[in-house]
C-alpha positions as CSV (number, residue, x, y, z in Angstrom):
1,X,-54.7,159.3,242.4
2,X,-53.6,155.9,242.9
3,X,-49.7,157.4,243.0
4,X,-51.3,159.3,246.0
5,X,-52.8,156.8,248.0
6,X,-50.0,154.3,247.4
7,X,-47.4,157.3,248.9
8,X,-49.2,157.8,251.9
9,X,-50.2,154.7,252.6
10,X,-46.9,153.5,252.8
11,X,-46.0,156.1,255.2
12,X,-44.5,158.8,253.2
13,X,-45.2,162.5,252.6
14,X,-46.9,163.1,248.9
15,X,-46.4,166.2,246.8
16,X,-48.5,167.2,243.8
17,X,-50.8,169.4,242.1
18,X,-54.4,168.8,242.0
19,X,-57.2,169.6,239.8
20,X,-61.0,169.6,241.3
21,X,-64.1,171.0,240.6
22,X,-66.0,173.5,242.9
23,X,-69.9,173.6,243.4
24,X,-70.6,175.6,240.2
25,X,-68.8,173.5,237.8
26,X,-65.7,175.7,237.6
27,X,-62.7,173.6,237.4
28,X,-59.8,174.8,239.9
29,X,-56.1,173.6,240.9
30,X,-54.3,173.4,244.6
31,X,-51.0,172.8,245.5
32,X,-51.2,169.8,247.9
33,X,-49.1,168.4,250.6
34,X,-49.9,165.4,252.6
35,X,-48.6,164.1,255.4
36,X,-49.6,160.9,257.2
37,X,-49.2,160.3,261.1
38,X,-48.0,156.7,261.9
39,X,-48.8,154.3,264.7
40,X,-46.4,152.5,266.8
41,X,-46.3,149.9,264.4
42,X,-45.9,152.1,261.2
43,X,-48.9,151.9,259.9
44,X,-50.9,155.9,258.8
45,X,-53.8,155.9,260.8
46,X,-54.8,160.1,260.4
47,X,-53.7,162.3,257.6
48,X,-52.9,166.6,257.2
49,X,-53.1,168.1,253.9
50,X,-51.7,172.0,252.7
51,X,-53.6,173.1,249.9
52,X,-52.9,176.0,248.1
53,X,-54.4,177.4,245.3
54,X,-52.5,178.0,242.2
55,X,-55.4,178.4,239.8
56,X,-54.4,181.3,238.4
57,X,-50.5,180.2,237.8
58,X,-52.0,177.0,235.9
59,X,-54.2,179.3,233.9
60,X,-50.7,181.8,232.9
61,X,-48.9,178.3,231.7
62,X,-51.7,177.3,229.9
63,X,-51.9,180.6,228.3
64,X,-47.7,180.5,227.5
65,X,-48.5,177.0,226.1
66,X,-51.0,178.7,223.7
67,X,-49.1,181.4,223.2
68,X,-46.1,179.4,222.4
69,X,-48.0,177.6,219.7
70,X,-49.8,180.5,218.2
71,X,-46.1,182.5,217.9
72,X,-44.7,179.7,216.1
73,X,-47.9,179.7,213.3
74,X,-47.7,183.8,213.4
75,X,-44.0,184.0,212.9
76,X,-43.3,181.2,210.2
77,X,-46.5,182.5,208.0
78,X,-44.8,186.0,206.8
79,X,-41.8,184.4,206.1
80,X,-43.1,181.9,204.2
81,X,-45.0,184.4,202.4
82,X,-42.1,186.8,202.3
83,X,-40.0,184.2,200.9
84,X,-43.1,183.1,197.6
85,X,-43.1,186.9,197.2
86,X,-39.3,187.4,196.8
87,X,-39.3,184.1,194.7
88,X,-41.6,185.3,192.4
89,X,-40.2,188.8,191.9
90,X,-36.8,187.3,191.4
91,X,-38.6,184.9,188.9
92,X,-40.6,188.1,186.7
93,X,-38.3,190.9,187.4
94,X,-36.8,191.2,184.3
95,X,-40.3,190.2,182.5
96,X,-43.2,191.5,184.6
97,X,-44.4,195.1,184.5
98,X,-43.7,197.8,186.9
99,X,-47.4,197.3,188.6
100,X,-47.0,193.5,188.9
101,X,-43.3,194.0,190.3
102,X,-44.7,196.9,192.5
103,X,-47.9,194.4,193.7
104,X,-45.0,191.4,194.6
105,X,-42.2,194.0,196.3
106,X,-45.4,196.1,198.3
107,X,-46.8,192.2,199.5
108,X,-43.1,191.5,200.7
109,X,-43.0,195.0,202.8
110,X,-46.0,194.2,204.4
111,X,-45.1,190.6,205.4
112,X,-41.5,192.2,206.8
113,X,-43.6,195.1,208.8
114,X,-45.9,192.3,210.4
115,X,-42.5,190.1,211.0
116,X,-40.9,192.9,212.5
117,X,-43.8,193.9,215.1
118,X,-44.1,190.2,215.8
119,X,-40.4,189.8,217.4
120,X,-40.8,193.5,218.4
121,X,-43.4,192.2,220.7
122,X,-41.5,189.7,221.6
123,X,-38.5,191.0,222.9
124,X,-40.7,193.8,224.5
125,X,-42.5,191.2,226.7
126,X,-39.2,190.3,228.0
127,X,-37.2,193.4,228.5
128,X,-40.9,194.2,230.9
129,X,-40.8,190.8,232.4
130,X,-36.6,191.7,233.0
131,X,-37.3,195.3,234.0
132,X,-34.8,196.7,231.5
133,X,-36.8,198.9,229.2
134,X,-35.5,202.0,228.9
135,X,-36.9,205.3,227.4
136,X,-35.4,208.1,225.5
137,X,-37.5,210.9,226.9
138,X,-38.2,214.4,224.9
139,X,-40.7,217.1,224.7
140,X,-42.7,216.6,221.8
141,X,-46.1,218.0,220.4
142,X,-48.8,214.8,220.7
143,X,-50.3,216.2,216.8
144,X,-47.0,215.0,215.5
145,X,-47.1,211.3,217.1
146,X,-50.9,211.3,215.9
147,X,-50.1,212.1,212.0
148,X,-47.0,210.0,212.3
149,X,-49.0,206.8,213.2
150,X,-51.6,207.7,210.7
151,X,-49.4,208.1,207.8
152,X,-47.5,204.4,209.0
153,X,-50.8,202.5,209.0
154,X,-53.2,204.0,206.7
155,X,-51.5,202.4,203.7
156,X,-51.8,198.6,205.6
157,X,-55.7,199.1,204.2
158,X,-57.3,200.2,201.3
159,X,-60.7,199.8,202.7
160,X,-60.3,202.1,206.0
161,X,-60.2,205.8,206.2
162,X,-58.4,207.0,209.5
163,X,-59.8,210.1,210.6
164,X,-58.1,212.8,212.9
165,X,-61.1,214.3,214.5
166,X,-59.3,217.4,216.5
167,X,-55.7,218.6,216.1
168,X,-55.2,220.3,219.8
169,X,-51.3,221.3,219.8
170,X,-50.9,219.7,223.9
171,X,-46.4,219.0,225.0
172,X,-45.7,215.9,226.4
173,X,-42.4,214.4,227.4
174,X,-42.1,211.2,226.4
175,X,-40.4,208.5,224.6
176,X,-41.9,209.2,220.8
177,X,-41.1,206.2,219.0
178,X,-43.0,204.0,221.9
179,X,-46.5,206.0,222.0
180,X,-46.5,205.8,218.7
181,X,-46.1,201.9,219.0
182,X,-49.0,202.0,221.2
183,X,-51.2,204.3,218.7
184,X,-49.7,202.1,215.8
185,X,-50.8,198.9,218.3
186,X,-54.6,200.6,218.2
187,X,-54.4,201.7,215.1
188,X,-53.8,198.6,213.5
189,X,-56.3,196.7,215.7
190,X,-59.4,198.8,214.9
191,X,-58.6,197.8,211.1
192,X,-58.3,194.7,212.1
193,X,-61.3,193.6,213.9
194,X,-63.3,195.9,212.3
195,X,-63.4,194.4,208.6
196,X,-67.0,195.6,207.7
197,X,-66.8,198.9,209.0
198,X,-64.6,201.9,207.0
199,X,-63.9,204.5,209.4
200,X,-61.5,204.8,212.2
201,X,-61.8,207.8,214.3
202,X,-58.7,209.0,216.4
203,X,-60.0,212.2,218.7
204,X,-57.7,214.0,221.5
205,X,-59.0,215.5,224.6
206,X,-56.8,217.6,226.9
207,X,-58.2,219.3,230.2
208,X,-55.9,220.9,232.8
209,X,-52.9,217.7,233.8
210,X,-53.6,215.1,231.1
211,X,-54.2,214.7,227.3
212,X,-56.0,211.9,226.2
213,X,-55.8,209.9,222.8
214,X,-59.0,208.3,221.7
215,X,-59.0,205.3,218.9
216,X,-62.2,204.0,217.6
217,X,-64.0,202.0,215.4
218,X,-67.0,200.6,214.5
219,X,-66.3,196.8,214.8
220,X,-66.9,193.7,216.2
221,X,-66.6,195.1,220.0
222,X,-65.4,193.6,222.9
223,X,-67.8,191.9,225.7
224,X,-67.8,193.8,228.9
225,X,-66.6,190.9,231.1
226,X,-63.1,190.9,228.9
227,X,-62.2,194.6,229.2
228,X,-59.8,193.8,232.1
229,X,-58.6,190.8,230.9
230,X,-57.4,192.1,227.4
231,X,-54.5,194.0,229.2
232,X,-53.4,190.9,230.6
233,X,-50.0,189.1,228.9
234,X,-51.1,186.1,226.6
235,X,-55.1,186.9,226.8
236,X,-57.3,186.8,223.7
237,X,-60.6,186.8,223.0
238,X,-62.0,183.1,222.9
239,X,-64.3,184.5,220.3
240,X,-62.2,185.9,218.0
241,X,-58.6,184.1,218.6
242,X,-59.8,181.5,215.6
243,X,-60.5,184.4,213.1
244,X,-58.3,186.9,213.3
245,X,-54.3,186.2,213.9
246,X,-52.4,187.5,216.6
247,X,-50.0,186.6,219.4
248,X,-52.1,188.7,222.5
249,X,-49.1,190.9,223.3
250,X,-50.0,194.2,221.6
251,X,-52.3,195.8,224.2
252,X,-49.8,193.9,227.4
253,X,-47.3,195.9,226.1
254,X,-48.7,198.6,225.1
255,X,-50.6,199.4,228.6
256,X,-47.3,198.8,230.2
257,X,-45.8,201.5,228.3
258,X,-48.5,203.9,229.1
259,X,-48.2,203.3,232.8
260,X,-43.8,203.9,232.9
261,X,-45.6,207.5,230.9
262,X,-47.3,208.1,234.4
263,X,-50.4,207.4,232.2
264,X,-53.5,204.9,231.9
265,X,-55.2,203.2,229.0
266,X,-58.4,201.6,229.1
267,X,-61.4,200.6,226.7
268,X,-65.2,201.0,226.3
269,X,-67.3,198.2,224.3
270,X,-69.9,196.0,223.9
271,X,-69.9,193.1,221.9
272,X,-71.1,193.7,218.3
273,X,-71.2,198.0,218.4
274,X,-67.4,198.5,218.2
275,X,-64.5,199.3,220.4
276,X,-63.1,202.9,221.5
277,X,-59.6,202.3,223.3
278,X,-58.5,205.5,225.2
279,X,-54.5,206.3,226.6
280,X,-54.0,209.9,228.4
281,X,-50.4,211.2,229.5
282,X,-49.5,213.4,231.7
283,X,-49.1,217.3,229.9
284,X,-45.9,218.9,229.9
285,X,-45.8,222.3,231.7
286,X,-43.1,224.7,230.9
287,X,-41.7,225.9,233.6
């Protein structure tokens, strides 16, 4: 503040950004610009401010600060324990048995699968951000995407059973390998903040336009105030970001894939009784 007052007391125009706090305790930032108004002997005698409010800008860079930091932790801990893993199967390959080699080589592919989704993430969030994603469209049945994704994640637990609860044969045209990101993004989440639950139940509805992909589980759940804010690039969960890793790109991405499908995705939760996250797409008629 005293950089303010000594700038426009000496007859200049200030520029800066300002942090206040309103009547309910919420901090807030503006954008200010102040000008003073002189006398005839130079001196400020009234002043004219421009506020403008860039909360929410300030609250996107401090998210990209976190996420910055978090990406950093998420990406260097697989490939250090990539690396242990490949060090110690190089040590007892010749040694070991086939189940210990098997246990080291099956902990290295699951360190590269997480790497690779990492900077799949990443670069996704920037071909969005550049609008330059681009889609290789086909006609495919939505059972096939469904048992694709099932037989991917299912073996990244022991503990969880995925079950398909209905099997509707339903067209779609779409780009295969990205819904099945999205259902692999879901997929992998329900095991993930679910660890005290077993099941994880995927169920499709079709009715006359759309078919919609159900993925739920019987986890942690999600407080209703944060179900719009989970879609949002950078978000997580204050309540969870401490326990359970993750950059907060996954469902960004993911609902942004949906939407160039012509489709929505959404979620319905409450904290502590589990999490169902729902995408529909539009059906493909034959003409």
């Amino acid at each position: 503040m005293k950089d303010l007052w000594d700038t426009i007391l000496s007859g200049k125009v200030w520029h800066g950004e300002l942090k206040n706090k309103d009547k309910e305790g919420n901090f807030y930032w503006v954008a200010t610009t102040i000008t003073p108004f002189l006398d005839e002997k130079g001196r400020p005698f009234q002043f004219i401010a421009i506020r403008n409010d860039i909360t929410e800008r300030k609250m996107i860079e401090e998210r990209k600060d976190e996420f910055i930091s978090v990406a950093s932790h998420e990406l260097k801990t697989p490939l250090t324990s990539l690396k242990l893993n490949l060090q110690l199967l190089e040590r007892e390959l010749k040694k070991a048995p086939a189940q210990k080699r098997d246990a080291y080589l099956n902990k290295a592919l699951t360190y590269t699968n997480r790497l690779s989704r990492l900077i799949g993430d990443l670069l996704d969030i920037s071909k969005i951000q550049s609008g330059i994603v681009e889609y290789e469209m086909g006609v495919v049945d939505i059972d096939s995407i469904i048992k694709s994704s099932i037989y991917s994640v299912q073996p990244t637990s022991e503990k969880h059973k995925i079950v398909q609860k209905s099997s509707p044969h339903v067209k779609v045209k779409v780009d295969k390998q990205r819904i099945e990101q999205v259902l692999n993004n879901m997929l992998t989440n329900a095991i993930k903040y679910s660890p005290k639950s077993k099941d994880i139940i995927v169920d499709v509805v079709k009715d006359s336009d759309y078919v919609t992909i159900s993925v739920k589980d019987f986890g942690i759940g999600i407080d209703k105030n944060m179900h719009n804010k989970i879609f949002e690039k950078y978000y997580r969960v204050k309540e969870v970001e401490n326990s359970f890793s993750g950059l907060g790109v996954g469902l960004y991405v993911s609902h942004e894939i949906i939407k160039n499908h012509g489709g929505t995705m959404w979620v319905e939760s409450a904290k502590g009784k589990g999490s169902t996250f729902y995408f529909n797409l539009p059906i493909h008629k034959s003409k």
